[in-house]
C-alpha positions as CSV (number, residue, x, y, z in Angstrom):
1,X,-95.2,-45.2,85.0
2,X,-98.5,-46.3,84.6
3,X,-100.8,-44.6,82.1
4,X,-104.5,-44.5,83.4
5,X,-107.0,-44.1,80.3
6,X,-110.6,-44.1,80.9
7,X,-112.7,-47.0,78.9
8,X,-115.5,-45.9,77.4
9,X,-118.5,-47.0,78.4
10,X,-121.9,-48.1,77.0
11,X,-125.5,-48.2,78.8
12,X,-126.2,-51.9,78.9
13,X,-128.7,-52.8,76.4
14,X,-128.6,-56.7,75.7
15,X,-127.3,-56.3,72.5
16,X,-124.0,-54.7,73.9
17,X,-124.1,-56.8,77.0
18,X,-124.4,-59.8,74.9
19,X,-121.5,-58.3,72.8
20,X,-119.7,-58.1,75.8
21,X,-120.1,-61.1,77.1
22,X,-119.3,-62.6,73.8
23,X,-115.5,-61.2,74.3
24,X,-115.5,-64.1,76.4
25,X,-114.1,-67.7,74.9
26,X,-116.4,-70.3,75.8
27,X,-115.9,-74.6,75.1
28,X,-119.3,-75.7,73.9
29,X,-121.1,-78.8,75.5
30,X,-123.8,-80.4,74.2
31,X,-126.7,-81.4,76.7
32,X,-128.2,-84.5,75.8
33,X,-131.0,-87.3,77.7
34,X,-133.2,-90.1,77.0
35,X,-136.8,-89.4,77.8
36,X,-139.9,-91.2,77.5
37,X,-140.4,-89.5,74.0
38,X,-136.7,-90.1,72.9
39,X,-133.5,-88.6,73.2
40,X,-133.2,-85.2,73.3
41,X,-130.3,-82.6,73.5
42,X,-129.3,-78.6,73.4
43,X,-125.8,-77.1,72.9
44,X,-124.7,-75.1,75.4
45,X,-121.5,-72.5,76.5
46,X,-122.3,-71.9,79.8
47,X,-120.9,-74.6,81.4
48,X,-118.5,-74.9,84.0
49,X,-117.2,-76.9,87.0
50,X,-118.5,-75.8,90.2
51,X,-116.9,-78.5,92.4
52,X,-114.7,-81.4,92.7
53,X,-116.2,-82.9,96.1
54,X,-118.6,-83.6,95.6
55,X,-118.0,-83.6,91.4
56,X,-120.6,-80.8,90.1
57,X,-121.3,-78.7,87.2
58,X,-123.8,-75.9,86.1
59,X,-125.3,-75.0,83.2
60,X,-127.9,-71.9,82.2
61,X,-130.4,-73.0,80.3
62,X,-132.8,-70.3,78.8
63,X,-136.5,-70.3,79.7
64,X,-137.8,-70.0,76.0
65,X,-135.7,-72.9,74.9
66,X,-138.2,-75.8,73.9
67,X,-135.7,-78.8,74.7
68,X,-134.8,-77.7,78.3
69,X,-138.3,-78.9,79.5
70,X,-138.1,-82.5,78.4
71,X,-134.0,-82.4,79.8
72,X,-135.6,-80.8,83.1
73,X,-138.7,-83.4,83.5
74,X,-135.8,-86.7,82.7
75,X,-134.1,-85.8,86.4
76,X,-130.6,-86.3,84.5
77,X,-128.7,-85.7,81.4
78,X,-125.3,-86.4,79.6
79,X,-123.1,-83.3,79.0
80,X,-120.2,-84.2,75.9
81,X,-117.6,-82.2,75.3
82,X,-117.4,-81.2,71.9
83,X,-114.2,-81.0,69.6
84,X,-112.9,-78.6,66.7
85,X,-114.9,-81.0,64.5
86,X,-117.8,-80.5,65.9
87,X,-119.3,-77.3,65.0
88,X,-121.6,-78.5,62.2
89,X,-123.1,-80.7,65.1
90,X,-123.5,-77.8,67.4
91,X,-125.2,-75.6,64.8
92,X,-127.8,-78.7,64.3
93,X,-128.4,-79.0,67.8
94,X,-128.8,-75.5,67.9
95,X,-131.5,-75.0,65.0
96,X,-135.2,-75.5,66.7
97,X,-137.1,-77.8,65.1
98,X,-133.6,-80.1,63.5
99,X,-133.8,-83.7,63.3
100,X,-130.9,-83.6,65.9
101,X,-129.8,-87.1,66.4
102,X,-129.7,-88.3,62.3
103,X,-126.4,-88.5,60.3
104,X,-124.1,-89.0,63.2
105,X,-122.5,-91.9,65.4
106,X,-123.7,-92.4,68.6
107,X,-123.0,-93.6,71.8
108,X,-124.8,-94.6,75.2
109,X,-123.4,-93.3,78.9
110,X,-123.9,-96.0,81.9
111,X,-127.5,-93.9,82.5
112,X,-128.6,-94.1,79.0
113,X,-127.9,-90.9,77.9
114,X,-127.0,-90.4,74.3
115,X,-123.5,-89.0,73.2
116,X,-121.6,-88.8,70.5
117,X,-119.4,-91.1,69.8
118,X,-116.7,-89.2,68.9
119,X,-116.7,-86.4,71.3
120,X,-113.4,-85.5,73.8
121,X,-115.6,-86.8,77.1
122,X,-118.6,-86.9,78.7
123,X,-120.4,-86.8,82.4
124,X,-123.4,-88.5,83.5
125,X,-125.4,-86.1,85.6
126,X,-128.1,-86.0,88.0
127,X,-129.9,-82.4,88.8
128,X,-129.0,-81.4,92.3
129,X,-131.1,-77.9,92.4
130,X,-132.7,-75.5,89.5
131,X,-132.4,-71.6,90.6
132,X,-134.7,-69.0,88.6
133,X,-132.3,-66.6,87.0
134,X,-133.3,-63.6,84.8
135,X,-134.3,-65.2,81.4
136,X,-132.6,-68.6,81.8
137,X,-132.6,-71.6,84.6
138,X,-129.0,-72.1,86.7
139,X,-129.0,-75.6,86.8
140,X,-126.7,-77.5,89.0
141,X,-126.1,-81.1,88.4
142,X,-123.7,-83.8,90.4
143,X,-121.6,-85.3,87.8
144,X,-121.8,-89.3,88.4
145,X,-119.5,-91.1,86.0
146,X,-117.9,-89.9,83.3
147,X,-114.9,-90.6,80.8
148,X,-112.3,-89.1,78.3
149,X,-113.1,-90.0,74.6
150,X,-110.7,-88.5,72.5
151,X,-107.9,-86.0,72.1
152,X,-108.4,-83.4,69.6
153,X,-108.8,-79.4,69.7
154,X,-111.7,-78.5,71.6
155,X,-114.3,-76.4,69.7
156,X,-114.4,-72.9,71.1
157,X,-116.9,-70.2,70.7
158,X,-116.1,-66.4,70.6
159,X,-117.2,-63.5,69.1
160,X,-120.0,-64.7,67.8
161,X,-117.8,-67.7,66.1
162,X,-115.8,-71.1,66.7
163,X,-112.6,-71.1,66.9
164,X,-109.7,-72.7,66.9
165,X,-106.8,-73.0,68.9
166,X,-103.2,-73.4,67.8
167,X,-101.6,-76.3,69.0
């Protein structure tokens, strides 16, 4: 027999919401493009596959964020999947202000893109459409080329923390 329990609930502020939300395991991407000015780049969880034909993906990037504009103004950008080794490079790309692209090997996609060199695989993209969403962008991109570069542990975020998985 099936016992029913009630859940408590909690009035969403965005501290519980985001603690909510955080129950949720996320891989971790990092965002990257060539611009005019340099190469650029954000890490990012939400990211998924939205569709295999055509091949696209979308990303939220946050409206306060002070490297989505010069990813948004470049047309296209380089998303790199990141491994379990990888979390001291997602914290940099995550600090503002970090000399993001110093002490680490890199690569360069077909469009120019940076990546790291040692990452588990990467997409070129191309923006398809940006739609206003709360306090973030949804950004849907078609995924042109793209390649597997290594097989480790992903890096995976929850709770608040990376994790890893058990093999």
């Amino acid at each position: 027999m099936l016992q029913q329990t009630e859940p408590v609930s909690t009035s969403l502020d965005q501290r519980s919401f985001r603690d909510i939300l955080g129950r949720f395991t996320t891989g971790v991407v990092l965002v990257t493009a060539q611009t005019a000015h340099g190469p650029t780049g954000m890490a990012v969880n939400s990211f998924t596959s939205v569709s295999l034909d055509p091949p696209l993906v979308a990303l939220c990037a946050g409206r306060t964020s002070t490297t989505w504009p010069a990813v948004r103004a470049a047309g296209g950008f380089a998303v790199s999947i990141l491994g379990e080794r990888h979390a001291d490079l997602c914290r940099l790309f995550s600090t503002p202000g970090a000399d993001r692209f110093s002490g680490h090997e890199w690569a360069r996609t077909e469009a120019g893109h940076p990546i790291p060199a040692d990452g588990l695989g990467w997409l070129d993209c191309e923006i398809s459409v940006i739609h206003p969403a709360g306090d973030h962008e949804l950004v849907v991109a078609s995924a042109d080329r793209g390649a597997l570069t290594g097989a480790v542990r992903p890096l995976v975020f929850h709770a608040g923390q990376f994790r890893t998985l058990l093999a």
